[in-house]
C-alpha positions as CSV (number, residue, x, y, z in Angstrom):
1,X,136.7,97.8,135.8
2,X,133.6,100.3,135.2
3,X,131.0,99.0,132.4
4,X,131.8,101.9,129.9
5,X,135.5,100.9,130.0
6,X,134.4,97.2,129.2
7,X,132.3,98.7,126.2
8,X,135.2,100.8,124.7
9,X,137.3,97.9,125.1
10,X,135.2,95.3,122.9
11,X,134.6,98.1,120.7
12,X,137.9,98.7,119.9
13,X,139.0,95.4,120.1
14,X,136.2,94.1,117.4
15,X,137.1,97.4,115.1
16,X,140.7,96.6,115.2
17,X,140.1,92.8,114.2
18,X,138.0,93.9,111.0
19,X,140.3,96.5,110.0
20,X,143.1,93.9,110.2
21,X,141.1,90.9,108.8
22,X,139.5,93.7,105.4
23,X,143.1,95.1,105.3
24,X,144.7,91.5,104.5
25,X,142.1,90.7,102.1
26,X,142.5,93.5,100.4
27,X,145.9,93.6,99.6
28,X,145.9,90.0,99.5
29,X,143.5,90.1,96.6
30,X,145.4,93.1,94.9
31,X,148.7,91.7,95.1
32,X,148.4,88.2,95.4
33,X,151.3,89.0,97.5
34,X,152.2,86.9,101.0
35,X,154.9,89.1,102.1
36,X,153.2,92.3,101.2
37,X,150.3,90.9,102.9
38,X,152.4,90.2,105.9
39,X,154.6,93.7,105.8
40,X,151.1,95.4,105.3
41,X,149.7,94.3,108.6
């Protein structure tokens, strides 16, 4: 696998687990909601 294709890889990877882990806070502390929490992600 080339090196860029590594880098775009982690990148996405690491944005995709922050967007995930800030969306579940968020609606976790707007709701206070599991299910909505868990139909959100």
């Amino acid at each position: 696998m080339k090196h860029s294709k590594k880098i775009g890889m982690s990148f996405g990877l690491n944005s995709g687990i922050i967007t995930t882990l800030g969306l579940m806070i968020g609606l976790n502390s707007g709701t206070n909601s599991k299910l909505v929490v868990i139909g959100g992600i």
